[in-house]
N, C-alpha and C positions, 0 to 999 in steps of 0.2 A: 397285422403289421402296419397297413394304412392308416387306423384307427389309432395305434401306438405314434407313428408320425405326423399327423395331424394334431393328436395332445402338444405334442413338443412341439410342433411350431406355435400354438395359441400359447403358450406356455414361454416360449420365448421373444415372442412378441412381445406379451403384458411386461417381460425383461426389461426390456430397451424403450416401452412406456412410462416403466415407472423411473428408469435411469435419468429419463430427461424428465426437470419437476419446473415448477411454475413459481417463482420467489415475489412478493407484496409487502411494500413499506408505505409506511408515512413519515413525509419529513415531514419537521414543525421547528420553531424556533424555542429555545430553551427556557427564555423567559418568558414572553407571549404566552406559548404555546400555541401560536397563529401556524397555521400551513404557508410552506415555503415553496410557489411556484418559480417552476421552471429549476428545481436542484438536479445536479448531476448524479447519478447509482452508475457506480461501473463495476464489475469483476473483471480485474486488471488481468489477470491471467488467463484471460481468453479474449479478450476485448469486447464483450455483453456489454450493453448501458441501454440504458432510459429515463428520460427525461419527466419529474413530478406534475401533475397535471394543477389545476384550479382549486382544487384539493388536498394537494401534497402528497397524492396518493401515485406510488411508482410502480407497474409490475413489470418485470423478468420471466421471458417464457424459454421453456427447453433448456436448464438448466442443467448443462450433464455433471456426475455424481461426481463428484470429491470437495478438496476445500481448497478456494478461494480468497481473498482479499478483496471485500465491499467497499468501495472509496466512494466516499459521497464528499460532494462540492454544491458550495453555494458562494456567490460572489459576497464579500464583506464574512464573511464565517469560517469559521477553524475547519480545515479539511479531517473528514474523519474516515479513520481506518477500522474495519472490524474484519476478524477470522470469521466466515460461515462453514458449513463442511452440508452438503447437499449427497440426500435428500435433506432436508434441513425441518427440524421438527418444528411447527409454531398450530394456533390457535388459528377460528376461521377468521380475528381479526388480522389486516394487516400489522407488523411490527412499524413500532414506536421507534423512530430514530431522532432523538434531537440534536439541533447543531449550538453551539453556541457561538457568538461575536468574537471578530475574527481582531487577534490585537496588531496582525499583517495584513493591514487591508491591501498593500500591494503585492503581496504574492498572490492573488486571487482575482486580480485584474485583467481584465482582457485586453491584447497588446496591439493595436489598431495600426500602426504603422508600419510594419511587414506584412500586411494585408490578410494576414490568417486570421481564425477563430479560435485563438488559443491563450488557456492564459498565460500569464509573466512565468510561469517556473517550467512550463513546457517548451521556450521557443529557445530555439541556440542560439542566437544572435541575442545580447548581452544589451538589456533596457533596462531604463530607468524611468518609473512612473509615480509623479508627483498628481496626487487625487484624494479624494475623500476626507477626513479631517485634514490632514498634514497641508493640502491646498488651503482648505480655511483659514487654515492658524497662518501661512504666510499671508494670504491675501489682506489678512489683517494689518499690514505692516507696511505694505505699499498698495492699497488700494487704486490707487490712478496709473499704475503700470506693473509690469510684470519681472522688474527688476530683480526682485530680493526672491521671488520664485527658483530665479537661477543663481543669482550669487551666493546662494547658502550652501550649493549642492560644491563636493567635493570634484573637484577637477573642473569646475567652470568657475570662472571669473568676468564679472560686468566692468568693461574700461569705461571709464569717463575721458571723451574724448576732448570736452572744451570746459574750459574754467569757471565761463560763464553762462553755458546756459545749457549745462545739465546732459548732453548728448551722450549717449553711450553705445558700446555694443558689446558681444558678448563673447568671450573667449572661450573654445574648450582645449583643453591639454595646452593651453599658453600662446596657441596660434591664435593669428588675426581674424576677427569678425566672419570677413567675407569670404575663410573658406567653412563659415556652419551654413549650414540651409535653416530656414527661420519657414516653417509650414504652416497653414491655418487648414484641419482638417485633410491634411494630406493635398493639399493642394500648395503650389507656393505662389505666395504674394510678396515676400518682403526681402529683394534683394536688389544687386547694386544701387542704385541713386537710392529708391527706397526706404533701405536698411538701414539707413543713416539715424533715423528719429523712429525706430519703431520700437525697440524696449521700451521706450518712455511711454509711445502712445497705444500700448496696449492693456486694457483693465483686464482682470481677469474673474470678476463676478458672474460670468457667460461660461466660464470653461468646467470643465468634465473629468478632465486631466490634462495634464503635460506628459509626453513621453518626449526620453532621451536616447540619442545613439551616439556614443561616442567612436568614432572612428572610421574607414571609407564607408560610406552609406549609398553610395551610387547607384546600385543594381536599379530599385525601384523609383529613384529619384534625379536618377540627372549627376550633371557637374557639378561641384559645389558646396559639397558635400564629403571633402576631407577631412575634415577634425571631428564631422557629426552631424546632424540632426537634432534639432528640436519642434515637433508637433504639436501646436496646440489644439486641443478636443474640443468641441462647443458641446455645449447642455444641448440633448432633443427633446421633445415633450412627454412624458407619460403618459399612464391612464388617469393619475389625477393631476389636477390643473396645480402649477405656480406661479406663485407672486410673489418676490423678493426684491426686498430693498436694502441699501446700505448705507450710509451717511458716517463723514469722516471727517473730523477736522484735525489740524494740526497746531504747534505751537509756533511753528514757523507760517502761520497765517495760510494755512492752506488747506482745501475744501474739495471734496472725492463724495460725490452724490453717484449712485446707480442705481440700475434696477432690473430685472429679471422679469419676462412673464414669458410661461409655455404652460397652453394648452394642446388638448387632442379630443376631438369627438368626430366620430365615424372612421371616416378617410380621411379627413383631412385635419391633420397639425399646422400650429406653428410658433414660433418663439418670437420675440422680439427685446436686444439690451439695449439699454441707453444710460447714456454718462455723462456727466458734466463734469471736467475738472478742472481747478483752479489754484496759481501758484500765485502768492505775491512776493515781489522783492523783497530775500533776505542776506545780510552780511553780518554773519556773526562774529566773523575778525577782524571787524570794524575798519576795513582795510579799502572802504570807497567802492567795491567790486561786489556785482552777487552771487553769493553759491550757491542759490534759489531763485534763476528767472522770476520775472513778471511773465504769466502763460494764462490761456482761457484755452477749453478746449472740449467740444461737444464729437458725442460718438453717438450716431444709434446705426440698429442691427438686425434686419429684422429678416426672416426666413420662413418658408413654407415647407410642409411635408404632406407629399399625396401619395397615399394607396392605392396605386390607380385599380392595382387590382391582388387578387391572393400572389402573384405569382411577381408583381411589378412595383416601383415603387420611385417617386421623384421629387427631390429634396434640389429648392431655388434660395439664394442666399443673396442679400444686397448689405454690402457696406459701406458707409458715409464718416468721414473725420475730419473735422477742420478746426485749426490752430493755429496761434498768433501765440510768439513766444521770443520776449524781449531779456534780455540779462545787458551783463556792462556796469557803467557807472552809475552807482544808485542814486547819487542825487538829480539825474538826467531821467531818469526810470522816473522816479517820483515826479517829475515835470518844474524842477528847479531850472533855474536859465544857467547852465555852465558853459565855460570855451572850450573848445575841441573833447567835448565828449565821448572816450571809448564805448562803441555798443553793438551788439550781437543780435540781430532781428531774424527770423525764422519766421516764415507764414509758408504753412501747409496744408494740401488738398487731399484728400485718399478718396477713390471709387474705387471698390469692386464688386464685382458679381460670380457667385459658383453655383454650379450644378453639377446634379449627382445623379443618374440615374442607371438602377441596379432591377438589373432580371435574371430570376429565379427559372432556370431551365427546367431542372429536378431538384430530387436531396440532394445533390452532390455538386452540380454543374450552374455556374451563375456569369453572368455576362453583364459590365458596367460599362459606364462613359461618364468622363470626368470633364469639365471645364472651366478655369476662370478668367476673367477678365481685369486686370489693373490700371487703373490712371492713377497717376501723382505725379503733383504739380508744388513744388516746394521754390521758395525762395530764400537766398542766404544775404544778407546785407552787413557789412563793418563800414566804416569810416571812409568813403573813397575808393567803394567796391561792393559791386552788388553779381551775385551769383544767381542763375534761376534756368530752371529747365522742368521737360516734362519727360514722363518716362510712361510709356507703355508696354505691360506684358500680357500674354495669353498661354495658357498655358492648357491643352487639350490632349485626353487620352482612352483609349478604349482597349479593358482585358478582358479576360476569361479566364478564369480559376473550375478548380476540380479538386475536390479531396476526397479519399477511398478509407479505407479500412488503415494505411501505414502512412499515404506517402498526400501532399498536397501539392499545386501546380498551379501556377499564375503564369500569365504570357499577355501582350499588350504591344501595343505601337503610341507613341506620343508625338507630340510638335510644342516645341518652347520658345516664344517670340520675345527677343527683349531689344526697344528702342529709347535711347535717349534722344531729346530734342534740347540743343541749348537754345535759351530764351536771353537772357544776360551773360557777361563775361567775357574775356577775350574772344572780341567779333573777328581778328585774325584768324585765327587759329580756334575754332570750336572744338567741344569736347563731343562731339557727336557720334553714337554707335549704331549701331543694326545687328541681333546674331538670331541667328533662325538655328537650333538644333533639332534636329532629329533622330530619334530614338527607338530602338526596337528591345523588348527583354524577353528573359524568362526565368524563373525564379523554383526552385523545388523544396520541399521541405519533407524529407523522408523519415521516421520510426524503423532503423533500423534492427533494432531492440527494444526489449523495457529499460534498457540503461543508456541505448546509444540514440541517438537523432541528429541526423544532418540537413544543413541547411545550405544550397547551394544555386548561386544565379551569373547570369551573364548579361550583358549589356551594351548594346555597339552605337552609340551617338555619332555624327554626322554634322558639322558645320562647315559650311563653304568655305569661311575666312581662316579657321584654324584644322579641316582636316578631320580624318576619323578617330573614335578611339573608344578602343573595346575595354573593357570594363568587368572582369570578373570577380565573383566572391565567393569566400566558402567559410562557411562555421559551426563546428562540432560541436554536441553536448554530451559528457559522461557524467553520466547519475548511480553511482556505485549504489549508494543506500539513498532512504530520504533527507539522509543531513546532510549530504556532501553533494555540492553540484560543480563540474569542470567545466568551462568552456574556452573555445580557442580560434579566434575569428581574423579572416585578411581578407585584403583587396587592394583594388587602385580606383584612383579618384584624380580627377580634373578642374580645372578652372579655365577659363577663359578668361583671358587680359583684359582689364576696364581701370577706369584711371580712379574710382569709387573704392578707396582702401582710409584704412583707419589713419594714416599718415594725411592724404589728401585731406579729409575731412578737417583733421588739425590746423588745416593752413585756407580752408572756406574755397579750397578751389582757384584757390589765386593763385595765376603765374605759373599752372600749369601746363604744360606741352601734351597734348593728343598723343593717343598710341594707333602708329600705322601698323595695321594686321599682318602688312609685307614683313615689318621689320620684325615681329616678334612671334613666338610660339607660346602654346598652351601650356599653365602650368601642370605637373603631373604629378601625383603622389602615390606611395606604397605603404602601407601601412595592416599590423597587425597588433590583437592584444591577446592575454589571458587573463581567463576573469574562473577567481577559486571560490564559491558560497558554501559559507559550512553554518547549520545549527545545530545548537545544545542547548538539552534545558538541566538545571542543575538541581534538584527536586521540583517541588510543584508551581513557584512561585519565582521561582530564578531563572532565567532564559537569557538565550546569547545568539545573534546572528551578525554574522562576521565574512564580509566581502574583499578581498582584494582581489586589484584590477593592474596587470602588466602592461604598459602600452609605446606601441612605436611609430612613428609616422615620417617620414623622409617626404620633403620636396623638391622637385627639380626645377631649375629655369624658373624662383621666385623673384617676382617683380620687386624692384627696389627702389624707389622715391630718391632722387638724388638732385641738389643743388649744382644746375651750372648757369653761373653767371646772375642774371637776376632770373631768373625762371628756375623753373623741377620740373624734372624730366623723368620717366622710370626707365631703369634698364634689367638687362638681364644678363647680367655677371656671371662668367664660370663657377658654380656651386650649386648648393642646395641648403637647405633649409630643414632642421630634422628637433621632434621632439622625443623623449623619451622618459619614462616617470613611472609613478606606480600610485594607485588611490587604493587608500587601505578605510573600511567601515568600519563601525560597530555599534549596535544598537543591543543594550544591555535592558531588560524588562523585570521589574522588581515589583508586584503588587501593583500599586497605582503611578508606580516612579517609571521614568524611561527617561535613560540615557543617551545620547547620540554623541562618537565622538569618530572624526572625520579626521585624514593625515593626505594630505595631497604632496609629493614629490614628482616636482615638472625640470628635465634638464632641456632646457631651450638653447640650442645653440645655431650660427650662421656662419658659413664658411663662402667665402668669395676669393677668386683667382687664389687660392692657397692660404688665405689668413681666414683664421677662425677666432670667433670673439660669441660674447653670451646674448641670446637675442633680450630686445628692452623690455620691460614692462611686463616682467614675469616675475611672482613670488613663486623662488624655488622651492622654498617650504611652506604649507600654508595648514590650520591645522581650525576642524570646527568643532564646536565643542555646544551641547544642549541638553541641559537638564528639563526634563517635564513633570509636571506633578498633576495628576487628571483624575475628575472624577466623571465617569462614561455619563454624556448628555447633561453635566450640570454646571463646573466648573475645571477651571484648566491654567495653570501659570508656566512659565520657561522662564529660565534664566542661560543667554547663548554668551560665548563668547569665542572670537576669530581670532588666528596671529595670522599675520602677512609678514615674512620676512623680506630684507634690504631687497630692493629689486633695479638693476643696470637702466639708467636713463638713457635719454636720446642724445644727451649735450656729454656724456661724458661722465657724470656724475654718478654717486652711487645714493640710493632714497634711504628711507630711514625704516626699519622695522614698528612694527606696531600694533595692539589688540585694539579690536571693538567689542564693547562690551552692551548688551541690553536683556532690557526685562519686557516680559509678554507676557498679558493676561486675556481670558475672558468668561464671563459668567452667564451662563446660560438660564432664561425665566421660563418651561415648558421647552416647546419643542421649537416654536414660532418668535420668540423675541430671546434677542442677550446685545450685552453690553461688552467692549474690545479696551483695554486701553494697553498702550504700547510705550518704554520708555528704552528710546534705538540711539544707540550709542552715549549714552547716560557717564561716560566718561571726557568726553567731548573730544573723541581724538578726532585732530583735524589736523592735513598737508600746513594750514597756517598759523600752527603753535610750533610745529619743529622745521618747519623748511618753509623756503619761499614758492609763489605761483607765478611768480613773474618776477621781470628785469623791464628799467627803464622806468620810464612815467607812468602817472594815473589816465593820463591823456593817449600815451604811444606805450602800452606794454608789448611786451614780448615774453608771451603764455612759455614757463616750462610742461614738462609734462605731469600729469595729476596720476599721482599713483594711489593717495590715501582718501579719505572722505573730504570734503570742504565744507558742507551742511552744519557738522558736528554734533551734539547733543538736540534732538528734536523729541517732544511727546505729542503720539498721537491719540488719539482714540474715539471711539463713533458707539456709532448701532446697528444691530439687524436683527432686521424682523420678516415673518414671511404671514401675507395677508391670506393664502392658499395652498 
C-alpha cells in the first residue's frame, strides 16, 4: 500500500513538473536580421513577460499548460501577436521571432509626461506624441522654432500676436495661450511674462518628442494647465556617440544653423545644442511694414548625465538665449533716415537650469527630485514707450512612484515660485507680482482588466493671495478588441490672474492697470473629453486609423482686457467662458502613400452679465489635409494643405476664410547626409491680399488683429548630416 502511494505521489509530481515548461525566443529585426535588445514577450493572459537580453535572446520559466497570446513589442516595430498552446513543442534552438518596422511609430512610444512606463496605446489619459520621422519632416519647415510642430496638429492653433515682429502663442481647442502649460522635460519654464516669445525661440533639433494633452492637465502639473499641456523631450545620449548638424536658409533671407552632440562613456553622459538663428527684414506686400523682423539669435544647451551608481542617477541641464529682434518700418530697419518711424524692438535674456535626480529603491519602488530655475529678462520698445521687466521662476519637486503586477502610484509635494520685477513702464502703477503655490498630489493608474484601465489623481495647491483649490482627475480606458480603443477623461484646472494674456501682449503693455489680488479671484475650469480610436486594415496593403476627439471645457471668472478712459484694465464680468468641438483624424496607409486628413470643430463662445457673443480669433472649421509619398530611409515628398474658416475679430469685424497650401521634400544620401527643400505656402496667401493689418499712418498704425499668414509664399531648404 505505501509503495503503491509513494508511486503516485513521484508520479504526480513529475505532473505538475511537466505542466509548468520553460518558453525561449529570439527577437531580431526582419531586415538586419540584427538581435533586438531590450523587446518586450508577454503572455497577456497571465501577465508572464521578459525582457530580450544583448542577444535578443528571451526566456519564460514555469509556463503553466494551455494557450496563450505571445505579444511581443519593440519600440519603432509592428506589435506582434502569436497563439502558443504549452507544453509548446520546439527544437533545442530558441524560436526565431522577427519584428518588422513599425509604420506607427507613435503607437509604440513611451508616454513620459503622466510619469508612467507605458506606452501611448496603454495609458487612459488621451496623448498626442509628435517623434521620430513625423518630427523630422516638420522640423524641416521651421527649423528656428517650433511653430509649425504645433500648428499642423488638429485642434491647436499658433496666434500671431503682432504684425510686426513675428510673436505668437499657441492655442488649444481655441482658448488663449496662457491657459497651456508649455514644459521642457517635464519641468516648466515658459509661462507668464515668459511665454510671450517662446514658440519662436524654441529650435527643435535637441528634442525626442513633443507630447500633447489636451484638456485639465493639473493633477501632475499645477495651474495652468486648462486647455492642456505641451512637453517637450530633449535627446539623451546613447551607447553610441552623436553629431548632428543642420543648416537652413530661406528665400525670405533667413538662416537656421544647429547642431547636436551626445555622447556616453562609463557613468558619465552628456549632450550639448547649439543655434544660431537669423531673420532679415522682409515685406512682401510691399506695404513699408515687415512680416519678417530683422532678429539675430544664439541658443546653446548643454547637459550632463551621471550614473552615480546601479541604483542612482543625475541629470544637470543649463540654458542660455539671447535675442535682439527688430520689425516696423522697413526703410528704418534698413537704416534709411525716416520721420517718426513705426518700430517694434524685443531684446531678450533666457537662463535656466534643471535637475533631475532619480533613485531606484527596488524593481518597483523609485524616488525623484526635480528642480529648475528661470531668469528672463525681455524688453519691449515702440515709438514713445518702452516696456521691460524680469521674471523669476523655480519650480521644485520630490515623488515616489510604485508599480505592481495591475496598478501604478505616484505621490509628491512641489513649490512653484513665480515673480515679475517691472524695469520700464508705467513707474505709477507697476505691473509687479509675487505667487508662491504649493502643492501636494497623488496620481493612480489601475489595470482593472485586459480591457479596462483607470487612471485617477487628486491634487490640492495652495496660494496665499488667491486661496486653496483641489483639483481632481479621472480617465477611463475601454479596449473591447485591438481595433477599438474608448477613452473618457475630466477634471478641473486653475489659473491665477496676471495681467500677461494674449490681448495685453497686442498692446506692448501700454496703459495697463495692475491686478490687486483683494479685488480678483482665480480663474477655474471644468472640463471633460471623449476620445474613440479605431483600426482596420483593408487586405494587406490598405489600412485605416481613425481618431475622434469630444471635448468641453467651461471657464469661470475669465479675465477680460477692457478699455476705460485712456488705460485697460481686466475685470471680471458675471460669466464664463466655454469651448466645445470635436477633432476627428484619419491617417489612410497605401503601400508607400500616406494620407493624413484632419477636421477640427471649435465652438468658442463668451457670455458676460447675460449677453453671449463668439469668442475672437477662432476658426470654427479648420480642416488638414497631407499626402506623403515615402521611400523608408531614401526619399520622401508631401503635399499639405489647410482651410481656416471666417474667424470673429476684435473690432467687430468678421476675417476672411482661406487655404494654405505647400510642398515638402527630402532625399536621404546613406544614413548620415540628405538634403530638405520646402515650398510653405506656395500660393501666397496673405492677411495683405484680401484684408487690411492696419488703420492710420505708416508712421502711427493702429495694428488689427492678424488671423491669416503675413510672410506668404517662402522657400526653404538646407542640409543634414550627422558626423557620428
Amino acid at each position: 500500500m505505501l509503495k503503491n502511494l509513494l508511486v503516485g505521489i513521484l508520479l504526480l509530481s513529475c505532473h505538475f513538473a511537466y505542466s509548468q515548461t520553460n518558453y525561449q525566443a529570439k527577437v531580431n529585426d526582419k531586415d538586419s536580421g540584427d538581435p533586438l535588445i531590450g523587446a518586450t514577450v508577454l503572455l497577456k493572459e497571465i501577465s508572464l513577460g521578459a525582457v530580450s537580453d544583448e542577444n535578443g535572446l528571451v526566456l519564460l520559466e514555469r509556463i503553466p499548460d494551455g494557450t496563450y497570446t505571445l505579444e511581443i513589442r519593440f519600440l519603432g516595430y509592428e506589435t506582434l501577436r502569436l497563439k502558443r498552446t504549452f507544453p509548446f513543442s520546439f527544437s533545442e534552438q530558441p524560436e526565431e521571432i522577427s519584428l518588422d518596422h513599425s509604420e506607427e511609430e507613435m503607437e509604440e512610444l513611451i508616454v513620459q509626461s503622466n510619469r508612467s512606463s507605458r506606452v501611448i496605446e496603454d495609458v487612459p489619459t488621451r496623448v498626442e506624441i509628435i517623434a521620430g520621422e513625423e518630427l523630422s519632416e516638420k522640423g524641416n519647415m521651421k527649423p528656428g522654432d517650433i511653430r509649425m510642430l504645433l500648428n499642423e496638429s488638429t485642434g491647436i492653433q499658433t496666434q500671431q500676436t503682432s504684425a510686426t515682429s513675428y510673436n505668437s502663442s499657441i492655442r488649444i481647442q481655441g482658448l488663449d495661450g496662457k491657459y497651456t502649460q508649455l514644459l521642457r522635460d517635464g519641468l516648466p519654464l515658459y509661462a507668464g511674462y515668459s511665454s510671450g516669445l517662446s514658440l519662436m525661440q524654441i529650435a527643435p533639433l535637441d528634442l525626442a518628442q513633443v507630447e500633447v494633452i489636451k484638456g485639465a492637465s493639473s493633477t501632475l502639473y499645477g495651474g495652468g494647465a486648462i486647455a492642456g499641456l505641451v512637453n517637450l523631450i530633449s535627446k539623451s545620449p546613447q551607447v553610441e556617440p552623436e553629431l548632428s548638424i543642420m543648416l537652413n536658409g530661406t528665400s525670405a533671407l533667413g538662416l537656421d544653423a544647429s547642431a547636436f552632440y551626445a555622447a556616453k562613456k562609463g557613468k558619465i553622459g552628456s549632450t550639448i545644442f547649439a543655434s544660431y538663428n537669423k531673420g532679415t527684414a522682409y515685406d512682401p506686400a510691399d506695404i513699408g511694414l515687415t512680416a519678417i523682423p530683422k532678429f539675430d539669435r544664439f541658443t546653446i544647451n548643454p547637459k550632463l548625465f551621471w550614473d552615480m551608481n546601479p541604483k542612482s542617477n543625475l541629470v544637470l541641464g543649463l540654458n542660455l538665449m539671447t535675442e535682439d529682434r527688430l520689425g516696423g518700418n522697413l526703410d528704418f530697419i534698413k537704416g534709411e533716415a525716416v520721420t517718426n518711424p513705426y518700430f517694434e524692438k524685443n531684446s531678450t535674456d533666457r537662463i535656466s537650469t534643471s535637475l533631475n535626480y532619480h533613485l531606484q529603491f527596488n524593481e518597483s519602488t523609485q524616488f525623484q527630485v526635480k528642480n529648475s530655475y528661470s531668469y528672463y529678462d525681455r524688453s519691449i520698445e515702440i515709438p514713445d514707450f518702452l516696456f521691460s521687466g524680469k521674471q523669476y521662476s523655480s519650480f521644485t519637486e520630490s515623488n515616489i512612484s510604485t508599480k505592481g503586477s495591475k496598478s501604478e502610484w505616484i505621490g509628491g509635494l512641489n513649490l512653484w515660485t513665480d515673480q515679475f520685477v517691472q524695469k520700464e513702464g508705467n513707474e505709477s502703477l507697476p505691473l509687479d507680482y509675487k505667487l508662491n503655490t504649493y502643492g501636494i498630489f497623488a496620481q493612480n493608474l489601475w489595470n482593472a482588466s485586459e480591457q479596462w484601465t483607470f487612471e485617477t489623481g487628486f491634487r490640492l495647491d495652495y496660494q496665499q493671495e488667491y486661496g486653496v483649490f483641489p483639483l481632481p482627475k479621472f480617465s477611463a480606458m475601454y479596449k473591447p478588441t485591438n481595433a477599438l480603443t474608448m477613452r473618457l477623461g475630466g477634471g478641473l484646472g486653475y489659473k491665477s490672474p496676471t495681467v500677461f494674456t494674449e490681448d495685453a501682449e497686442r498692446i506692448h503693455f501700454q496703459s495697463i492697470l495692475p491686478i490687486d489680488p483683494d479685488l480678483f479671484v482665480a480663474e477655474k475650469s471644468s472640463g471633460a473629453n471623449l476620445d474613440l480610436n479605431y483600426k482596420v486594415a483593408f487586405g494587406e496593403e490598405l489600412s485605416l486609423v481613425a481618431n475622434t476627439l469630444f471635448f468641453y471645457t467651461s471657464i469661470q471668472n475669465p479675465l477680460l482686457l477692457t478699455p476705460t478712459g485712456n488705460n485697460y484694465e481686466f475685470q471680471q464680468p458675471n460669466g464664463s467662458l466655454e469651448t466645445k468641438g470635436l477633432e476627428l483624424n484619419m491617417k489612410w496607409n497605401y503601400k508607400d502613400f500616406k494620407l493624413f486628413v484632419g477636421y477640427t470643430f471649435a465652438d468658442v463662445n463668451q457670455q458676460y452679465n447675460g449677453n453671449k457673443s463668439t469668442y475672437p480669433l477662432v476658426a470654427k472649421h479648420r480642416i488638414n489635409n497631407v499626402l506623403m509619398y515615402e521611400k523608408h530611409e531614401n526619399f520622401w515628398i508631401g503635399l499639405e494643405a489647410y482651410y481656416f474658416s471666417p474667424q470673429q475679430l476684435n473690432d467687430g469685424a468678421e476675417g476672411k476664410s482661406y487655404w494654405i497650401v505647400g510642398l515638402m521634400s527630402e532625399k536621404k544620401f546613406g544614413e548620415n547626409f540628405s538634403i530638405f527643400l520646402n515650398f510653405e505656402n506656395f500660393l501666397d496667401t496673405r492677411q495683405t491680399r484680401f484684408d487690411t493689418i492696419y488703420t492710420g499712418s505708416l508712421s502711427n498704425p493702429d495694428f488689427r488683429d492678424i488671423y491669416a499668414p503675413v510672410d506668404g509664399f517662402v522657400i526653404n531648404g538646407g542640409i543634414k548630416f550627422r558626423l557620428l
